[in-house]
N, C-alpha and C positions, 0 to 999 in steps of 0.2 A: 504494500500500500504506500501510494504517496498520496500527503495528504496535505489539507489546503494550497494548493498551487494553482496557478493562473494558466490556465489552458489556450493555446495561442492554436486559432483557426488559421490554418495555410490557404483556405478557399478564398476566405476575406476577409481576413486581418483582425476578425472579432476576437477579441481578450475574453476569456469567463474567469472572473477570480474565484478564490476560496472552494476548491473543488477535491475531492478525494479519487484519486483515481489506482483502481485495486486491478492488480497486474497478476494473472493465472497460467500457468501453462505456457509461458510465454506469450501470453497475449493480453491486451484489455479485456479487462472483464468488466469492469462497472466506469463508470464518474459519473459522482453525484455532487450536489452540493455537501461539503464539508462536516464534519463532528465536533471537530474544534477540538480533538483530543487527539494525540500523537503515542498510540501504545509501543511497546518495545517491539522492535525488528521492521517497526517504520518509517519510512522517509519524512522528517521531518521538509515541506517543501513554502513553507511559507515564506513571501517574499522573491519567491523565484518564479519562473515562467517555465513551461513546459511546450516543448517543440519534439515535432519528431526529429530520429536521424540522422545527419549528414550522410547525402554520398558523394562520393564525389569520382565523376561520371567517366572522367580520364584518368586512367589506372595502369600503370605497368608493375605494380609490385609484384606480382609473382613472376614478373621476371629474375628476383634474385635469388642467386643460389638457396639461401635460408630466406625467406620472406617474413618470419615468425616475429620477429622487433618489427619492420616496419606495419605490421597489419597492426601490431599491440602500439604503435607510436599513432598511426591513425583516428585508432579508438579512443585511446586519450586526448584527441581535437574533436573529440563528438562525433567521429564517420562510423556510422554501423551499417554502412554499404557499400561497395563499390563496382563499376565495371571495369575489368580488365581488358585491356584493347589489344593485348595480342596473347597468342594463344600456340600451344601445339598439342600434338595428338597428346601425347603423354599428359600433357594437364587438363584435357576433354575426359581420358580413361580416367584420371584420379578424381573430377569435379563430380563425373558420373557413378565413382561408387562411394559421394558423400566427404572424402578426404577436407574440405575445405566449411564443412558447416558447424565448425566449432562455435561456441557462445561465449568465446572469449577474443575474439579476431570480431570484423565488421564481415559480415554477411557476402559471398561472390553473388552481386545480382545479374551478372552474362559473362559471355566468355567468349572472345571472337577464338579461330581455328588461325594456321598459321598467315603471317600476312600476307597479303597478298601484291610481288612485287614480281621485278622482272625474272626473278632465280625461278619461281615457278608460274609464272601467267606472261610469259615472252609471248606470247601471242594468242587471240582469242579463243581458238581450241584450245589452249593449254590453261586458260583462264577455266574454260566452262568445265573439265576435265577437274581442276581445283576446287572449284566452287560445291559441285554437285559430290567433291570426297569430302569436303569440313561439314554440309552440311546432311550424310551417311554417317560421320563421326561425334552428330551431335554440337557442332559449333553454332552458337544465338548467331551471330552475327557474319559476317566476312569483312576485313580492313583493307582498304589498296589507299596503297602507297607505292608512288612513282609508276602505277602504270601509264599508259596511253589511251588516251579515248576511244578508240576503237577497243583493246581489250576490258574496258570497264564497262559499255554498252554490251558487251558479247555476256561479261560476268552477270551484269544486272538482268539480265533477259534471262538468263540460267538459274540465278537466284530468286527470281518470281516463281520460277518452276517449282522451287523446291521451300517456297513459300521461307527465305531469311534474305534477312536487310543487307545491304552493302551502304558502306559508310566511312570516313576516313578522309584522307587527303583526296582533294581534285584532283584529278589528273592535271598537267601540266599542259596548256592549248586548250582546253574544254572548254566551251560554253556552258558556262554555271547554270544557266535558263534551262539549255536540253538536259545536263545532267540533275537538276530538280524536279523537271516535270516526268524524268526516266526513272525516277523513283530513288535517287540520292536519300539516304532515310538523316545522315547526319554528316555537317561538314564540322569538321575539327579545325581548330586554328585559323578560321576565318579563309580557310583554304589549304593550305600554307600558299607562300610566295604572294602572286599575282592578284591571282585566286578571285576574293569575292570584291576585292578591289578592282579590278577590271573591270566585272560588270556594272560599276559605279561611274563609268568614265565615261569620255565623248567619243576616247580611242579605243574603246574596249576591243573593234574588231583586228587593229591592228597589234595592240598587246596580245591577244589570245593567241593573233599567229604568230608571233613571234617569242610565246613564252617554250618555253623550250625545259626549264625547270630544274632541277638539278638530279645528275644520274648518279650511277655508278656501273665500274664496270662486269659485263655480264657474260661469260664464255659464251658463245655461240653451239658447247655443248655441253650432255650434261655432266658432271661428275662425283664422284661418290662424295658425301658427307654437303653435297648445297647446302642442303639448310642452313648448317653449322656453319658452313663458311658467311653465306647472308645473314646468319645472326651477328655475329666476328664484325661484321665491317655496320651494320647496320648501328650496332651497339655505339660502334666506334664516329658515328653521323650524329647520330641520337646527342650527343654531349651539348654543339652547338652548332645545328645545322646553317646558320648566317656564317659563319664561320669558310666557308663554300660559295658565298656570295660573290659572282662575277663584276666587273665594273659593268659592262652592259646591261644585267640585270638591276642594276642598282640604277643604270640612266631611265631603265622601264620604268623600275618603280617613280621614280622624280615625274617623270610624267605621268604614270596614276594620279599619283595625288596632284599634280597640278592641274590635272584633266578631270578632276573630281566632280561627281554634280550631283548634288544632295538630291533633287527630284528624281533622279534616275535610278537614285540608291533606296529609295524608299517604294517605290515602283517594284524595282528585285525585291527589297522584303516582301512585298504584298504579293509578288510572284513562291517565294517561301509559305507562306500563310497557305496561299491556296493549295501547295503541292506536299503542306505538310513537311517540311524539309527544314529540320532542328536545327540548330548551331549552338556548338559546345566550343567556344572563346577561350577555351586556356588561356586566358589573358597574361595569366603569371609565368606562361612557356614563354609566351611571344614577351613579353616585356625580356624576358631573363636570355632571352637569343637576341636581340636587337638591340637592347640596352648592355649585354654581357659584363663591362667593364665598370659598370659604374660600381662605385665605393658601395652601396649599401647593401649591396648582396653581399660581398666578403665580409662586411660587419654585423650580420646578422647574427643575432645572440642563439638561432636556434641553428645554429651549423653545430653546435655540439651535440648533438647525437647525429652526427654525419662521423664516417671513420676518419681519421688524419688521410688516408691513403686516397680516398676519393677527394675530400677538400681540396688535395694541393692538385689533382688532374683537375677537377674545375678551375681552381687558380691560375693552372697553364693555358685553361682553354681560354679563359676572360685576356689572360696577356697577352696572347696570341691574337686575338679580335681586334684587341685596341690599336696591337700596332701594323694589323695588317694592311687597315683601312684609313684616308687621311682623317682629318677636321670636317671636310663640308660632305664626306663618303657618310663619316657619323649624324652628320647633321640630316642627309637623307632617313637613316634608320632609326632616329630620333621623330623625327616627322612622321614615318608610316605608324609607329607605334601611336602617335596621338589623333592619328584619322582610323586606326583601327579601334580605339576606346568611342568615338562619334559614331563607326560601325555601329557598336554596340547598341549604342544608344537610340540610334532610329530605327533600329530592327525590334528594336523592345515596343518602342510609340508606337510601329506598325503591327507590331502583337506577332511575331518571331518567335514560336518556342525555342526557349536556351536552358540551356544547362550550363552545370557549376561540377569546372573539373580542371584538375590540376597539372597531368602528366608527371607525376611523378612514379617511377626513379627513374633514372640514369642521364637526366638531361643537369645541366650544371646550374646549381643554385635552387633547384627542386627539390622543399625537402618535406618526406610524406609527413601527410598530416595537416603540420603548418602553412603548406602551399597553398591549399584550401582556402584557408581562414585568408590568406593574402588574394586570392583570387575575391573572397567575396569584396573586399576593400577597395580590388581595380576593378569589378562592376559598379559598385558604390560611384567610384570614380567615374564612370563613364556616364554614369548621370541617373542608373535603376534607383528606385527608392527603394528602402529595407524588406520592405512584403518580397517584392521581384526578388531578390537577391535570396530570401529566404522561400522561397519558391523554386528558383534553379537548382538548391540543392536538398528541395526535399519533394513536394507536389510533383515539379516537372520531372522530375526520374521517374517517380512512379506510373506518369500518364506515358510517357515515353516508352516507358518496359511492360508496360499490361499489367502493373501490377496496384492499380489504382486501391481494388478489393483488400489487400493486405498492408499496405503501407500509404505513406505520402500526407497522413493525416491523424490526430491525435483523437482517434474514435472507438467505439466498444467493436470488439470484435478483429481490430487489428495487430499485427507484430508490434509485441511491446521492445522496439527499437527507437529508443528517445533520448532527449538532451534535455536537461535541467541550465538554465542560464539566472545568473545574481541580477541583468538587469533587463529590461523589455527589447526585445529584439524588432518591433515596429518602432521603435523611437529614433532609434540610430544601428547602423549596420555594424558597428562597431561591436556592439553587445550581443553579436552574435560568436563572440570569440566570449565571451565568461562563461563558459562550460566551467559551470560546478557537480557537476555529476553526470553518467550516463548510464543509460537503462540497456543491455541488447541478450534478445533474445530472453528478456526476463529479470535477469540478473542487472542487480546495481552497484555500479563504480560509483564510490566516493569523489572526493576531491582529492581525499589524504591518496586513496589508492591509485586514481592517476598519477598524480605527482611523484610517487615513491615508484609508477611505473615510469614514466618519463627519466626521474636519473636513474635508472638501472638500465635504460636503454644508452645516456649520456657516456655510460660507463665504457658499454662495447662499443658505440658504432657501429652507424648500418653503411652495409657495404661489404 
């Protein structure tokens, strides 16, 4: 039981104070109006706000060897869900017999199959050939990354077959329009690159053909261990993909954004709306690859539970950015980052379902958990009010995953997966970081047992 606590509706922002809510089986069982008595083995929650959840929608933690700190580092910032964005067979078999639903870790809400890139979807038979194995193997989703528009039309037409989403990076040259209205179920990163910028512009037809996007190299046959070698190098992309940045792509983007046109950009959102076509902002990837160098990511207090080993490769990656590119090269990367936070914000006016997701690990300055909480600060920033923001990372996953029935909402009958916060979380977005307690799958974290989980992970490092 938790008892008197202020019950925060995610639908529409209504407060109910002073309410008892008695948590069964892992799930809500009752809220009522209050006792006014707090017996032993209950939550004392007066004062505090009750929210569901976090999840946070961009996930690569079980890409680490031991994943076990960063899911228990998560939980301790309030996530008791997450999607994983890449996937292979071996974590499809272990997801499928259960391995991952521990009530001490946040909740796996999907799980793509391996991603989908040139090692294995070089071309559209070998796309449809892919697609219809992850999705025999049990994989929610499918990710492409770096393919080519013709093989992402051959996968999506294959993936309707087999009734799962295709989602992830644009392809590089695509018309954002045909790939939303083709059934894109989610773009990440605002694209990456060009991406959803382009179609914001007066030049978009001449950026799209000329985006060309960034590759890697790919035998032209096949050989034993791909995968591992496209994990190997991919891992090795994954730290700071701007980092990769051409001077000629960097004169594109200067022309995006000077070719910008807000009517046009709002028009694509309403083209998103209609086609249902989410976007999930990592805004904290893109700021932390574009901005790389800046001082406040190395000073960040919560780099300590990152391991020294991983620390100082980010610290090479960021030195490496800064002095790759000149003054007015930064000054470009500088710039698309603040026309991609305006993104944000007119996709939201134009009623854009988004999501709140971090990309964490392996990108540099990503650190699980805390990412989250900084992401919700750079939608703050982009101009969401606190409801949105506490919507991205709770409501809109659940309508996004089908799993409206079970989560997304502090109601009877749903996964008692929740957050206790000290101060109102529709007042200021801010207050959506005072996790004083968290509920998942039943079970309640203190404050004390966070905290005492948080430096035990300080201890090891993750990595």
């Amino acid at each position: 039981m938790i008892t008197d606590i202020a019950v925060v509706d995610t639908r529409d922002g209504t407060r109910t104070p002073h309410q008892d809510v008695r948590i069964d089986n892992g799930r809500i069982a009752a809220i009522g109006a209050t006792t006014g008595t707090v017996d032993p083995g209950q939550v004392d929650g007066s004062g505090r706000f009750l929210v569901p959840g976090y999840a946070d929608m961009h996930s690569h933690v079980l890409g680490l060897p031991d994943p076990a700190d960063a899911l228990a580092l998560m939980l301790s910032f309030g996530i008791t869900g997450y999607r994983q964005m890449a996937g292979t067979r071996d974590l499809l078999r272990r997801r499928n017999s259960g391995e991952f639903d521990a009530p001490d870790r946040p909740r796996l809400l999907a799980l793509a199959g391996d991603l989908l890139t040139p090692f294995n979807a070089g071309s559209p038979a070998a796309a449809v050939a892919e697609v219809a194995a992850q999705a025999a193997a049990g994989a929610d989703f499918v990710k492409a990354v770096m393919i080519s528009p013709d093989v992402y039309f051959a996968a999506q037409r294959e993936a309707d077959r087999h009734d799962i989403a295709v989602l992830g990076h644009l392809p590089a040259g695509i018309d954002v329009r045909a790939a939303s209205r083709a059934g894109f179920r989610s773009i990440e990163h605002l694209g990456p690159g060009p991406g959803v910028l382009a179609g914001c512009s007066h030049h978009e037809h001449q950026l799209v053909a000329n985006d060309h996007g960034r590759s890697i190299p790919v035998p032209p046959f096949t050989i034993p261990f791909m995968d591992r070698l496209a994990g190997r190098m991919l891992a090795t992309l994954v730290v700071n993909p701007s980092q990769l940045t051409t001077p000629g792509q960097l004169h594109a983007m200067r022309d995006a954004l000077d070719s910008f046109d807000e009517d046009k950009c709002r028009e694509l959102a309403r083209e998103f709306v209609a086609n249902d076509t989410w976007n999930c902002p990592t805004l904290i990837r893109v700021q932390t690859q574009e901005l790389c160098g800046s001082p406040e990511f190395a000073g960040d207090p919560d780099l300590r539970y990152i391991a020294p080993r991983v620390r100082r490769t980010w610290a090479k990656a960021a030195t490496a950015f800064t002095r790759k590119f000149s003054t007015a090269q930064h000054e470009i990367f500088a710039a698309q980052f603040e026309r991609q936070l305006t993104l944000v914000r007119l996709f939201h006016d134009e009623g854009v379902p988004l999501l709140a997701g971090s990309d964490a690990v392996g990108a540099a300055w990503v650190i699980p958990g805390s990412a989250l909480h900084r992401e919700f600060d750079l939608l703050s920033r982009a101009g969401l009010p606190p409801l949105s923001v506490l919507q991205a990372a709770t409501s809109g996953p659940a309508r996004f995953l089908g799993r409206e029935n079970s989560s997304g909402s502090v109601d009877v009958g749903k996964d008692a997966d929740l957050v206790l916060l000290s101060a109102d979380p529709l007042a200021d977005t801010a207050n959506l970081h005072t996790v004083t307690g968290v509920v998942r799958a039943g079970t309640y974290h203190s404050a004390a047992d966070l905290a005492a989980l948080r430096d035990r992970i300080a201890v090891r490092g993750i990595g």
